[in-house]
C-alpha positions in Angstrom: 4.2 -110.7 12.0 2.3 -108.8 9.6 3.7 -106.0 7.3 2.3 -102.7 8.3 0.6 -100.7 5.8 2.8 -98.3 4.2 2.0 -94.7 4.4 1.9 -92.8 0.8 1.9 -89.2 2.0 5.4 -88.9 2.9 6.7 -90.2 -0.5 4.2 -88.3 -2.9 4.7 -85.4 -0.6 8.1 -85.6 -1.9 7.5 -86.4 -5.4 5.5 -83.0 -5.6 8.1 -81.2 -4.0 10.7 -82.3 -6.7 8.2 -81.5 -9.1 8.2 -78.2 -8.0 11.3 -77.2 -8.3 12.1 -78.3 -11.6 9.2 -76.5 -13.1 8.8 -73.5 -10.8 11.9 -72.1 -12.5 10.0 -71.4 -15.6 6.2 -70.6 -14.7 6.7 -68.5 -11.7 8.3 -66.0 -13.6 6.2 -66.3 -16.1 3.1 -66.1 -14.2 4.9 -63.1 -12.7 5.5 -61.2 -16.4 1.6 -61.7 -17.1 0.3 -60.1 -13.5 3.2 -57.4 -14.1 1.6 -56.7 -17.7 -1.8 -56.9 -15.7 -0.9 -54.2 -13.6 0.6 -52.0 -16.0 -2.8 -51.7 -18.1 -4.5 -51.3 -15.2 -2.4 -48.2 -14.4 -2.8 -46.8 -18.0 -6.5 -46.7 -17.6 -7.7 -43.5 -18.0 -10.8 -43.2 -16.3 -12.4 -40.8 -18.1 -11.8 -42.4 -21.3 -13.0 -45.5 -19.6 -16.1 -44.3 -19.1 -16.7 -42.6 -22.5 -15.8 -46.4 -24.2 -18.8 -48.0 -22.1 -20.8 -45.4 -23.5 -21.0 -42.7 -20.4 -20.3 -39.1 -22.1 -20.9 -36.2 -20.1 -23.2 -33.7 -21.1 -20.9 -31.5 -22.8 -20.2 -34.0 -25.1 -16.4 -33.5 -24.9 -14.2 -35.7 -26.6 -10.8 -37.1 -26.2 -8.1 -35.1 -26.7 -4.6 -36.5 -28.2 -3.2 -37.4 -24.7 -6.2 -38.9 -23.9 -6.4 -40.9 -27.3 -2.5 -42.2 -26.5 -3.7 -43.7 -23.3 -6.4 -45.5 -24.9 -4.0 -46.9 -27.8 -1.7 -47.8 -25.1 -3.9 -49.6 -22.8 -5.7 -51.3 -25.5 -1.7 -52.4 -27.0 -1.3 -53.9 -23.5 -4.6 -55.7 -23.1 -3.8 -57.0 -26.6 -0.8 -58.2 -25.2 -2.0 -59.5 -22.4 -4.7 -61.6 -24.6 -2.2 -63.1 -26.2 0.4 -64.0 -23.1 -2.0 -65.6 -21.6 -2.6 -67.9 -24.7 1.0 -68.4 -24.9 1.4 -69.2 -21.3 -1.3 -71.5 -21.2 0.0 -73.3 -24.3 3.3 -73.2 -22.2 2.6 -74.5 -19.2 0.9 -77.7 -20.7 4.3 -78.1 -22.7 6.5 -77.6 -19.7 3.9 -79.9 -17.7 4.5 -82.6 -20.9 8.0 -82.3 -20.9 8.9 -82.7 -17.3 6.5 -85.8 -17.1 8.7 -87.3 -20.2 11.9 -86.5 -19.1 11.4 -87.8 -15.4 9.8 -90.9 -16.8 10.8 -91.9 -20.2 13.6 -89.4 -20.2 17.7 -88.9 -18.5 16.0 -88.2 -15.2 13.6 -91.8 -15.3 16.7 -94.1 -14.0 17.1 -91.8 -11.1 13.9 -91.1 -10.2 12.4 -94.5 -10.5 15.2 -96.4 -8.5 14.5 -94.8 -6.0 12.1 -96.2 -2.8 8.8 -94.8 -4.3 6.3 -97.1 -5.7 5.1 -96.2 -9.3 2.0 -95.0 -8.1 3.2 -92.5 -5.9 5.2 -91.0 -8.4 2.5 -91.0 -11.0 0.0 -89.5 -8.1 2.8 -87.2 -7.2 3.5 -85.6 -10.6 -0.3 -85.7 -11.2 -1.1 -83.1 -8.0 1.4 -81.0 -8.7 0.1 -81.0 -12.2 -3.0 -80.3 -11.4 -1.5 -77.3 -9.2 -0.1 -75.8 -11.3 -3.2 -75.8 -14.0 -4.9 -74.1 -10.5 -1.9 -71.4 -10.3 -2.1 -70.5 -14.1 -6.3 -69.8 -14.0 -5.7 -67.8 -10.6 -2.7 -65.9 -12.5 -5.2 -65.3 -15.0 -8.3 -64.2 -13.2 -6.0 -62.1 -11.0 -4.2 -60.4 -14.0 -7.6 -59.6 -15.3 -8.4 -57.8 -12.3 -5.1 -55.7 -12.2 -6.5 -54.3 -15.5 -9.7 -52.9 -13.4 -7.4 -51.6 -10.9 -7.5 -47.9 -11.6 -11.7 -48.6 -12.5 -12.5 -49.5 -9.0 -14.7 -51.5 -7.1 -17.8 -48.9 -8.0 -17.4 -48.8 -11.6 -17.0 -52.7 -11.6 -20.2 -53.0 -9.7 -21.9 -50.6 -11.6 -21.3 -52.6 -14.9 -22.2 -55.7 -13.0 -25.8 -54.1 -11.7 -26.3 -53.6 -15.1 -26.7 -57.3 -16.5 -26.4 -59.0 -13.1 -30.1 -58.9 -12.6 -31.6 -60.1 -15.6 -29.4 -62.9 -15.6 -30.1 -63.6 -12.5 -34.1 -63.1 -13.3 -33.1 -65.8 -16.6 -31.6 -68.3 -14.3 -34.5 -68.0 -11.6 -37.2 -69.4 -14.4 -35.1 -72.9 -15.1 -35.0 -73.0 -10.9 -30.6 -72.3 -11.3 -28.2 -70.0 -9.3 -25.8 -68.1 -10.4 -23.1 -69.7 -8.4 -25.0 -73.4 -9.4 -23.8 -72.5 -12.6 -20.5 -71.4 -12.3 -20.1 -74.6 -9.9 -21.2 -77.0 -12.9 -18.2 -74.8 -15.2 -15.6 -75.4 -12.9 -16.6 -78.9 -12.4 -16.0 -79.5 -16.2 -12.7 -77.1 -16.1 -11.5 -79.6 -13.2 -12.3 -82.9 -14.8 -11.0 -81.1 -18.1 -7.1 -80.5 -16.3 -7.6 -84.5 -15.4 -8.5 -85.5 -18.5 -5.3 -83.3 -20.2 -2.8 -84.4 -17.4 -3.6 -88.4 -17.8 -3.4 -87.8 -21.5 -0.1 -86.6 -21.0 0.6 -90.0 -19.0 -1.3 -92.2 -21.6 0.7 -91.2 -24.3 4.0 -91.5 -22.8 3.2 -94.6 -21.4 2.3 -96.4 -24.8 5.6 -96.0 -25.9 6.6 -98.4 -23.3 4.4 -101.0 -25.3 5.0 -100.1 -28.6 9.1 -99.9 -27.6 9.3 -97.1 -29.7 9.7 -93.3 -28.8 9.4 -91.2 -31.4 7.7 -88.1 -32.1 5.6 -89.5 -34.9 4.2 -92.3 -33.0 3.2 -89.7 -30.1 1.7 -87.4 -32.7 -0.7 -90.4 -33.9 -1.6 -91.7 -30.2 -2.9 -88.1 -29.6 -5.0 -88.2 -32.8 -6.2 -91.4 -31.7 -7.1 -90.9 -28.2 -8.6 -87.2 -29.1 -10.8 -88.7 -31.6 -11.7 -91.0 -29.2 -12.5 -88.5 -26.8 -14.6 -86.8 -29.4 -16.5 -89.3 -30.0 -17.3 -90.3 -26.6 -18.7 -86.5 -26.5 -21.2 -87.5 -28.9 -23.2 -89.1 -26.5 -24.3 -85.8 -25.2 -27.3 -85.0 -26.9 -26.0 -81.3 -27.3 -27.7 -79.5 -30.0 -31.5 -80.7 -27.8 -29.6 -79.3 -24.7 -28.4 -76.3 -26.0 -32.0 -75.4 -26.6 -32.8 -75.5 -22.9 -31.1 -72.3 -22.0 -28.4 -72.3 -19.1 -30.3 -75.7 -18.1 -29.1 -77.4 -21.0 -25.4 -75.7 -20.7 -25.3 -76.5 -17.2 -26.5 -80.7 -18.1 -23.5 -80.3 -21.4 -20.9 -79.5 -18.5 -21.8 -81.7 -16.1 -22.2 -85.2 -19.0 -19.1 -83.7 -20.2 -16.9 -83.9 -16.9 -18.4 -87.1 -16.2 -16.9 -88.6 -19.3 -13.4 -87.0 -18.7 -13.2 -88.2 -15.6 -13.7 -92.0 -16.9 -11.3 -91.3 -19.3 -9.1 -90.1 -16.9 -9.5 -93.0 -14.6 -8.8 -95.1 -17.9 -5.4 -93.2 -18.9 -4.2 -92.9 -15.3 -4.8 -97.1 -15.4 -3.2 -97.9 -18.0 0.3 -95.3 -17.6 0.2 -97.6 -14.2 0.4 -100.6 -15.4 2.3 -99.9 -18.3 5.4 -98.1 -15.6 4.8 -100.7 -13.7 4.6 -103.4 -15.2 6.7 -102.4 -18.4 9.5 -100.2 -17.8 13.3 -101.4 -17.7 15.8 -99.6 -16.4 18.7 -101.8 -17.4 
């Protein structure tokens, strides 16, 4: 009788759900501190004072007074700290993303987690969704914190600033035969394959420690040099500085060449962590 094929789902299903609870307990609350400090500025707008910064005075010609000029230092303190939380938490959720992935497989957790009945590529598949999740929550946490701070501006003074560059760009992109939403398509292809290319690194890196034998900070430190410069390299053979030239064209064709060779180095790291868990890792 012949084995039936075994169904994946179920396990990486619950791979991603142990993934999330470890790290949930860290960057939801942080998530939740950056859209709280979003709202906050977007409350100490002063509308007036908003529209005398984008240059709109009225006709009198009035200027701010000393209430007014404290609301401005204040919201410009919190967008200044928002600039630099969201720095910090990006910096932190790749850390925390890092971590976990060493400590569940090279780490106290590893003997646990990989005796249980999960093959080694659904764990690795597991940990690399809800990796990639979470790289998804931290940009929407972002783009939604950014429009807390317009919250008090409104949809008509958004718009407004919009109509104002919206159509020559749109006039720009209409000569090279582009869209607007073409281009923004090509970005997010790039910031996709980009996430890959940073979560398989993060597998690469612990996973030659398993060949080498040896885990140690400084030997982690030089595969990242290595396999960055590699990367860099590889970038090379995108004939930028001709494509810059082109306009959007040649930014749209630099995105695109570029995603296309993170995802093959992607496939490449994701490879070789699997083989080297699976075909390297003791437990005893």
């Amino acid at each position: 009788m012949k084995n039936k094929i075994r169904n994946p789902f179920p396990q990486i299903g619950k791979v991603i759900k142990y993934e999330f609870k470890h790290s949930a307990r860290v960057l939801l609350p942080l998530y939740g501190v950056l859209l709280l400090l979003g709202l906050l500025a977007g409350l100490s707008v002063n509308k007036k004072n908003y529209d005398e910064l984008v240059g709109h005075f009225n006709e009198a010609g009035t200027g701010m007074y000393a209430a007014d000029i404290a609301n401005t230092l204040l919201t410009g303190f919190l967008i200044m700290t928002i600039f630099c939380f969201v720095i910090a938490i990006t910096i932190v959720t790749i850390v925390i993303i890092a971590g976990r992935f060493k400590r569940s497989m090279n780490g106290e957790e590893a003997y646990l987690n990989l005796s249980l009945p999960v093959t080694m590529g659904e764990h690795l598949w597991g940990k690399f969704i809800m990796n990639f999740l979470w790289s998804i929550i931290c940009q929407i946490a972002i783009i939604c914190t950014g429009l807390l701070c317009c919250v008090k501006v409104g949809k008509p003074g958004i718009m407004k600033v919009l109509n104002e560059f919206m159509p020559e760009i749109k006039l720009s992109l209409a000569k090279q035969n582009l869209t607007l939403g073409g281009v923004i398509s090509s970005y997010y292809v790039y910031f996709f394959a980009f996430i890959c290319f940073l979560i398989t690194l993060i597998f690469a890196v612990n996973a030659f420690t398993l060949v080498f034998k040896y885990n140690k900070g400084f030997l982690k430190f030089l595969i990242v040099v290595l396999l960055l410069w590699l990367n860099m390299r590889s970038m090379k053979l995108i004939p930028s500085w001709d494509l810059i030239s082109d306009g959007y064209a040649g930014m749209v064709k630099i995105w695109l060449f570029s995603a296309l060779i993170e995802f093959c180095w992607s496939v490449i790291y994701f490879a070789f962590a699997h083989w080297s868990y699976a075909k390297r890792l003791n437990l005893e």
